[in-house]
C-alpha positions in Angstrom: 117.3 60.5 109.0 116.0 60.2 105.5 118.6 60.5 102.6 118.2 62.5 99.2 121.4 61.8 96.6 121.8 64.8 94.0 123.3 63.6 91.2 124.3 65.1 87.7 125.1 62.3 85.3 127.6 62.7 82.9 127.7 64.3 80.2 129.6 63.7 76.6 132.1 67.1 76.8 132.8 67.3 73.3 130.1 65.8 71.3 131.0 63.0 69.0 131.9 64.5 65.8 135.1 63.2 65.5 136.9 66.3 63.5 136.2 68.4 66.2 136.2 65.9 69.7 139.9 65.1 68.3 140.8 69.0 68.1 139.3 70.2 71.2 140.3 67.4 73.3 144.4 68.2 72.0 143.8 72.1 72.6 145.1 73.3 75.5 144.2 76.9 74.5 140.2 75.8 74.3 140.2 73.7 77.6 141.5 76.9 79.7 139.2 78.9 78.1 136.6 76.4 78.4 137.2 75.9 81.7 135.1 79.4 82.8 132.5 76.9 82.2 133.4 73.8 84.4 130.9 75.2 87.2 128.8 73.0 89.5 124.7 72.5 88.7 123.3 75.4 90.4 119.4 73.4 90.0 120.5 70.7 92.3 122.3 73.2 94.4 118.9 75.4 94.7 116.6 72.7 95.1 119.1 71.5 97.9 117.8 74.9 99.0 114.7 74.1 100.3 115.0 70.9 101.3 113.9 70.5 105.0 116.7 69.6 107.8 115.8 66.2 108.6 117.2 65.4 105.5 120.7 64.2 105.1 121.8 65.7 101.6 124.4 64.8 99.0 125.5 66.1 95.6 127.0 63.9 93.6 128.9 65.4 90.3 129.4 62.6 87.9 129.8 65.2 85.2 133.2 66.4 87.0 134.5 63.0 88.6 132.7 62.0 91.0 131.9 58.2 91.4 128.5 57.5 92.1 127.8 55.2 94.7 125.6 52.6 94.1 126.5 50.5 96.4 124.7 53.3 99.0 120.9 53.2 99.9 119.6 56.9 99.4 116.0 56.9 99.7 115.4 59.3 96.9 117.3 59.9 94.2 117.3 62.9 92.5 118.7 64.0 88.6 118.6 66.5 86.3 120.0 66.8 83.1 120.6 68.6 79.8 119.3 66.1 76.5 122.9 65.0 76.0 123.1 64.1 79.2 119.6 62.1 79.4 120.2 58.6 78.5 122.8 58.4 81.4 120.4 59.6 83.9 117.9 57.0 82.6 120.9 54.1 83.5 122.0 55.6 86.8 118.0 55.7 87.4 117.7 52.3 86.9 120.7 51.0 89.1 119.0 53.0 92.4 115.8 52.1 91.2 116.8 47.9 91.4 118.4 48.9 94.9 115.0 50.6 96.3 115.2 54.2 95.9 112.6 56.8 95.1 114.0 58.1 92.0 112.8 61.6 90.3 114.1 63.9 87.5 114.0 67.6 86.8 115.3 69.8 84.3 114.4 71.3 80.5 114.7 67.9 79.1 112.6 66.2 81.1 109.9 69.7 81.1 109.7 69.2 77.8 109.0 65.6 77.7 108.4 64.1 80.7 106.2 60.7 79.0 109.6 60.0 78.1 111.1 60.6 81.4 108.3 58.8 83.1 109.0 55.4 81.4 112.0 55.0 84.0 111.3 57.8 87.2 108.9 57.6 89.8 108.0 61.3 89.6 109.2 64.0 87.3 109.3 67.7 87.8 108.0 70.2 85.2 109.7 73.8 85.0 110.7 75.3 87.7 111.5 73.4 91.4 111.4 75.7 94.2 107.7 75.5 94.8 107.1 72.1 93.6 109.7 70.4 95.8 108.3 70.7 99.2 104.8 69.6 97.9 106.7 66.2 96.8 108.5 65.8 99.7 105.5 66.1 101.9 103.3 64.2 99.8 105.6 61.6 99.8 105.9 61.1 103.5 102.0 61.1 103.3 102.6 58.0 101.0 100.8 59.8 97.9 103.4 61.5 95.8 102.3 62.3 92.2 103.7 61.2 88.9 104.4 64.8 88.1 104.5 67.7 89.8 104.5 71.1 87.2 105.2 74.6 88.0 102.1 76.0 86.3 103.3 79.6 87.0 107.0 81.0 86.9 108.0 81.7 90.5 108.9 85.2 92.2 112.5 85.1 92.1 112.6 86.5 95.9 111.2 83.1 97.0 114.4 81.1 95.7 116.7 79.8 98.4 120.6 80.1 98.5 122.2 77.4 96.6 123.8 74.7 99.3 127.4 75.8 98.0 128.4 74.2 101.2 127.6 70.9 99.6 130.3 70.8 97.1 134.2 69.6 96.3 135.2 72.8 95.6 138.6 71.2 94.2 136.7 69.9 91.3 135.2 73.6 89.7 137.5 76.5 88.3 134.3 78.6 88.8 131.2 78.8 90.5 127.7 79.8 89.0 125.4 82.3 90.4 121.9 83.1 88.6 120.8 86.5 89.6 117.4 86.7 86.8 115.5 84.4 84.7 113.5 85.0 81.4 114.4 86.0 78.5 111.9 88.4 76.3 114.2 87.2 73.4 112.6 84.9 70.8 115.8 82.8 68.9 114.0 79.6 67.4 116.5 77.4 69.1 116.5 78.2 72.2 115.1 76.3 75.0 114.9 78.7 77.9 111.9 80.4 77.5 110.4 77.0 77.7 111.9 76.7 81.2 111.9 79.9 82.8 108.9 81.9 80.5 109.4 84.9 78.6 109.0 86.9 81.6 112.0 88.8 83.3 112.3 88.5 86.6 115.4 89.1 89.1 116.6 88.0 92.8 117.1 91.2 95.0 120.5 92.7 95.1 120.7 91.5 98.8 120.2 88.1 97.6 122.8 87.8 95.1 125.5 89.4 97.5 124.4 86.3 99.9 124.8 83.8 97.4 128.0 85.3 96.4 129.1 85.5 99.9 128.2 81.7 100.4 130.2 80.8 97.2 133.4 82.6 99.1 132.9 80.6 102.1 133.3 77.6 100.0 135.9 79.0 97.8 138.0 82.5 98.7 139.6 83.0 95.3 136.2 82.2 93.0 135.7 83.4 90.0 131.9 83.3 89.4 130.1 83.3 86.4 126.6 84.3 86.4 124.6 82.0 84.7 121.7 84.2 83.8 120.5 84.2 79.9 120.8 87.5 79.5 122.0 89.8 82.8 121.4 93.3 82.2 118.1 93.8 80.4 116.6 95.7 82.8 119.6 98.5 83.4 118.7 100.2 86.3 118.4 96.9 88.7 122.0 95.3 86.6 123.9 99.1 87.5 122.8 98.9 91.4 123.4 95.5 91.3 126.9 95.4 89.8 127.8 98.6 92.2 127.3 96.3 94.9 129.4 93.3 93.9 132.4 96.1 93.3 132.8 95.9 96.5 133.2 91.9 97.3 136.6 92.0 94.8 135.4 89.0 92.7 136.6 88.6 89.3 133.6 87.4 87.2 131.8 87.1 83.3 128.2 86.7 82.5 125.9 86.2 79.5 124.2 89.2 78.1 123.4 90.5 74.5 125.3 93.3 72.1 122.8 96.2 73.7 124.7 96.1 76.7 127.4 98.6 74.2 124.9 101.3 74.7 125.5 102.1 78.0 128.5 103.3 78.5 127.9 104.2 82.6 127.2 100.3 82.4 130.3 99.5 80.8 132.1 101.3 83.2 130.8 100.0 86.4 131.3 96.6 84.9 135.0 97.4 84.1 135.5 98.6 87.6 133.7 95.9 88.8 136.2 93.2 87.9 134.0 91.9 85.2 136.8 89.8 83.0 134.5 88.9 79.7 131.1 89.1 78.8 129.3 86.1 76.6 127.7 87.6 74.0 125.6 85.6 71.5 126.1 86.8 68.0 125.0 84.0 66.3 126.0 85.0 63.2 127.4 87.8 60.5 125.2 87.8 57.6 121.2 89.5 57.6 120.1 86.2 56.5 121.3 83.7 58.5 120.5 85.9 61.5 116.6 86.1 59.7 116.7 82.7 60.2 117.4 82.5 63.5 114.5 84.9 65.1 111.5 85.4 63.4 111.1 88.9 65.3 114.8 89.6 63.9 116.1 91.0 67.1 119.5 90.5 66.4 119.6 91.2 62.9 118.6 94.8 63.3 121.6 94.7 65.7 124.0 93.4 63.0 124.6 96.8 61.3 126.7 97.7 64.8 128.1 94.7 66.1 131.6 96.3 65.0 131.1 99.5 66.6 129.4 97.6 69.7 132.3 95.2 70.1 134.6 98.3 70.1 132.9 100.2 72.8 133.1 97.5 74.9 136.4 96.5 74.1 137.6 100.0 75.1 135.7 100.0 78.3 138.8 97.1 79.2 136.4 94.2 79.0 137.0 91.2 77.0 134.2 89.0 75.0 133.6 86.0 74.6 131.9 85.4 71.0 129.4 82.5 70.9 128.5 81.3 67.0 125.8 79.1 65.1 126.5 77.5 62.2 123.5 75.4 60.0 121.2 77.3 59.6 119.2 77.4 56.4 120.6 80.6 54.8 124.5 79.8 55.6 126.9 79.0 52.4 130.0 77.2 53.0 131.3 80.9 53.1 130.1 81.3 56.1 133.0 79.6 58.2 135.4 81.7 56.7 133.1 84.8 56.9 133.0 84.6 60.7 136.7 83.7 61.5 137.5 87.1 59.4 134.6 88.8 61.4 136.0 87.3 64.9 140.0 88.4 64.0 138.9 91.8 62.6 137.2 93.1 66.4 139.9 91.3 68.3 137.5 88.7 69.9 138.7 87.2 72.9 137.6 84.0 72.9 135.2 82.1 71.1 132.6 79.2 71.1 131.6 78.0 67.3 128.7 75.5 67.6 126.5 73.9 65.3 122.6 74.6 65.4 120.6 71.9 66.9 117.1 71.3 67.2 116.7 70.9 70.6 113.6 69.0 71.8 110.8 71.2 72.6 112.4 74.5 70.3 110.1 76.0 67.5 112.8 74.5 65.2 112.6 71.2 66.2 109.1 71.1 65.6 109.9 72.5 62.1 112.7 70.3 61.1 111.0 67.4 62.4 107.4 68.1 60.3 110.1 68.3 57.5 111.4 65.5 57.7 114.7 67.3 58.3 115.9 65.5 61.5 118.5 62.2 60.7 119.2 61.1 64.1 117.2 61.1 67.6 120.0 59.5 69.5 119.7 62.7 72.3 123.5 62.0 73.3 124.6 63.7 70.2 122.7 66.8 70.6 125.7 68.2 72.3 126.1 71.5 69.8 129.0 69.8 68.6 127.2 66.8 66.3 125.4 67.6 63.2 121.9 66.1 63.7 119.4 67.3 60.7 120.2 68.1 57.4 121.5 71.4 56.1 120.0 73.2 53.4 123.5 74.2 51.5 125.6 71.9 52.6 126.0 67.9 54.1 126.0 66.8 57.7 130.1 66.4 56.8 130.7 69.6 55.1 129.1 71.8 58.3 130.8 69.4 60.9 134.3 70.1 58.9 133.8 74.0 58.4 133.1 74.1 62.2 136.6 72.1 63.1 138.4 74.4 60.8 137.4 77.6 62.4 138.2 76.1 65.9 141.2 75.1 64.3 142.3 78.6 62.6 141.0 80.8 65.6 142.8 78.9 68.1 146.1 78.3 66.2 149.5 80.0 68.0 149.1 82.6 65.3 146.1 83.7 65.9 146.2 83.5 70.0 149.1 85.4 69.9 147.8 88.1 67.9 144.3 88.4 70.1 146.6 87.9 73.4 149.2 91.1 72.2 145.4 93.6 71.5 143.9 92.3 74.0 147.2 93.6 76.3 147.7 96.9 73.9 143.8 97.9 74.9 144.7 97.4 78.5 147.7 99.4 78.6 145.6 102.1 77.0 143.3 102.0 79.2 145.5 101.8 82.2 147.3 105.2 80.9 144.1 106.5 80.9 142.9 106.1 84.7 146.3 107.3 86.0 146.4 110.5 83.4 142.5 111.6 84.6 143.1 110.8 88.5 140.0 109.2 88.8 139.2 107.3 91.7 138.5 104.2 89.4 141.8 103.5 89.4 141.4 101.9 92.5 139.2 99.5 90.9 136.6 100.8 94.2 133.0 102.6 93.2 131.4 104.4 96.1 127.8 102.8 96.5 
């Protein structure tokens, strides 16, 4: 039998701006909230899927512990990997390669430039797998696999297998991934995704998302899953009848979605009911301008003038959010840091994730930063989110990398925890009074399908 090692190499957790590696690293506050995040690589996982029986399979999680044997023959080796996490793959590429394995790469970094990735791998795969695995694996019993195999069309999501859960440690995650749509009409400058999965919107059945959630609870009983989808509930009909349905498995879960989601409030409510903890909501950023800068169609800045009155509605539907923030780009002052800490304690965020714009390889921004000149370091293992590779219009590379550390550092001080922890508890109490004085059956956390 013929052996295929998964492996996802590490990655650097924390970036290497020191002012903000040393703060996160010491908070215990950001790790648990971080931790929602610790999920296994659902690609791997899903191109696991549709690898034939005679196969022996194993997923190796470098990124989360795991030693990587390379002692072990596999015959292929497989690898995927965000940039940050490229340069390692290249090295644990080479070991196998010396040792006589087939080795190949997937993923957006290696869609976007696979010349690169082709300078160390046998074969690399371009967008998405599903389709273009088979054809490898039989080509390469036939003796006559390509250098590249590319998804020239996005797939039908109905033809994606059920991740191999069953393959995994499950003592290494505190929460397991589940992907239930991909595209992302959406057109943010820095944003990689559409590269990867189109612009498109496409969804699994509702059937097919109970499986996988189903599989995820043979592996792990008490799981809390996180979708992993860009943006979950653009199409509202298919995200109600699909979140009516996982009601009734009693998960507690989160998912990524944008500030329209506030305008349904029969949404909101089956969400609530459906033990969805947090939502991840991208706002990016709190001024007109710097959210100009970010989409050229301005999407979310005509959804700035309601962000307040957005985060409130969902806030009283008893669900928690998760705040994600961009700092850099070419209209923010330095008074942006303290502009979007205000913003963030004012509406009672729950938790947050303050980032630093980067140009990712491939993004309309890194082709603009780069024709300008504007880009100071290539080293991919710093573009983490967290390090400070270009140069800012308004400020230096040390002045944006300190304002970000000081928001971490002010949002999650005991002060400020505190504060968000006793709302957060006030709003559930509220809400809690309210189910028991209207009798509603929703008090029994059950919706009828």
């Amino acid at each position: 039998m013929k052996t295929i090692a998964l492996i996802v190499p590490k990655g650097s957790k924390y970036g290497k701006n020191s002012l903000l590696k040393h703060f996160l690293e010491k908070s215990d506050v950001v790790s648990s909230f971080y931790g929602a995040w610790e999920t296994p690589n659902l690609s791997l996982l899903t191109i696991a899927g549709v690898i034939p029986e005679q196969y022996h399979v194993e997923f190796i999680d470098e990124d989360h512990g795991m030693e990587i044997p390379f002692s072990r023959h596999f015959d292929i080796v497989a690898l995927t990997g965000m940039t940050q996490q490229i340069y390692r793959a290249y090295e644990i590429a080479q070991e196998f390669k010396k040792r006589g394995s087939y080795i190949v790469l997937g993923g957006i970094h290696a869609s976007v430039l696979p010349e690169e990735a082709l300078e160390v791998f046998d074969t690399v795969f371009i967008g998405e797998g599903e389709i273009t695995w088979p054809r490898f694996l039989q080509d390469l019993e036939n003796g006559t696999p390509k250098y590249s195999y590319h998804s020239a069309k996005v797939i039908p999501l109905e033809q994606s297998p059920i991740p191999r859960y069953d393959l995994l440690d499950p003592s290494l995650y505190k929460s397991f991934s589940v992907q239930t749509t991909r595209g992302c009409p959406r057109t943010c400058n820095y944003c990689t995704l559409p590269i990867m999965f189109g612009s498109t919107y496409r969804h699994k059945t509702v059937p097919q998302v109970i499986s996988e959630i189903e599989a995820i609870q043979k592996v792990n009983a008490d799981a809390f899953v996180f979708f992993a989808d860009d943006n979950m509930f653009i199409q509202k009909d298919y995200a109600k009848e699909l979140v009516r349905q996982i009601a009734k498995l009693g998960i507690t879960w989160g998912t990524q979605t944008d500030i329209s989601v506030a305008d349904d409030a029969e949404l909101l409510e089956l969400l609530y009911q459906s033990g969805c903890h947090w939502l991840f909501i991208g706002f990016e950023n709190v001024s007109q301008t710097g959210l100009d800068f970010l989409d050229e169609n301005k999407w979310k800045a005509k959804q700035l003038y309601h962000y307040e009155s957005a985060i409130e509605k969902i806030h009283k539907s008893g669900i928690n959010i998760w705040g994600s923030f961009l700092f850099g780009g070419d209209n923010d002052t330095f008074d942006v840091f303290e502009n979007t800490l205000n913003f963030t304690l004012k509406n009672g965020i729950y938790s947050g994730s303050f980032t630093i714009l980067t140009p990712l390889p491939g993004t309309q921004l890194f082709r603009q930063m780069s024709q300008a000149g504007r880009i100071i370091d290539y080293d991919w293992s710093r573009y983490t989110f967290w390090d400070v590779v270009f140069k800012p219009r308004h400020m230096s590379p040390d002045e944006l990398a300190q304002g970000v550390a000081w928001v971490y550092d002010n949002f999650y001080s005991k002060e400020n925890v505190a504060n968000r922890t006793a709302r957060q508890k006030s709003r559930m109490r509220q809400i809690h009074r309210r189910e028991i004085q209207n009798a509603k059956p929703s008090s029994t956390k059950k919706i009828d399908s």
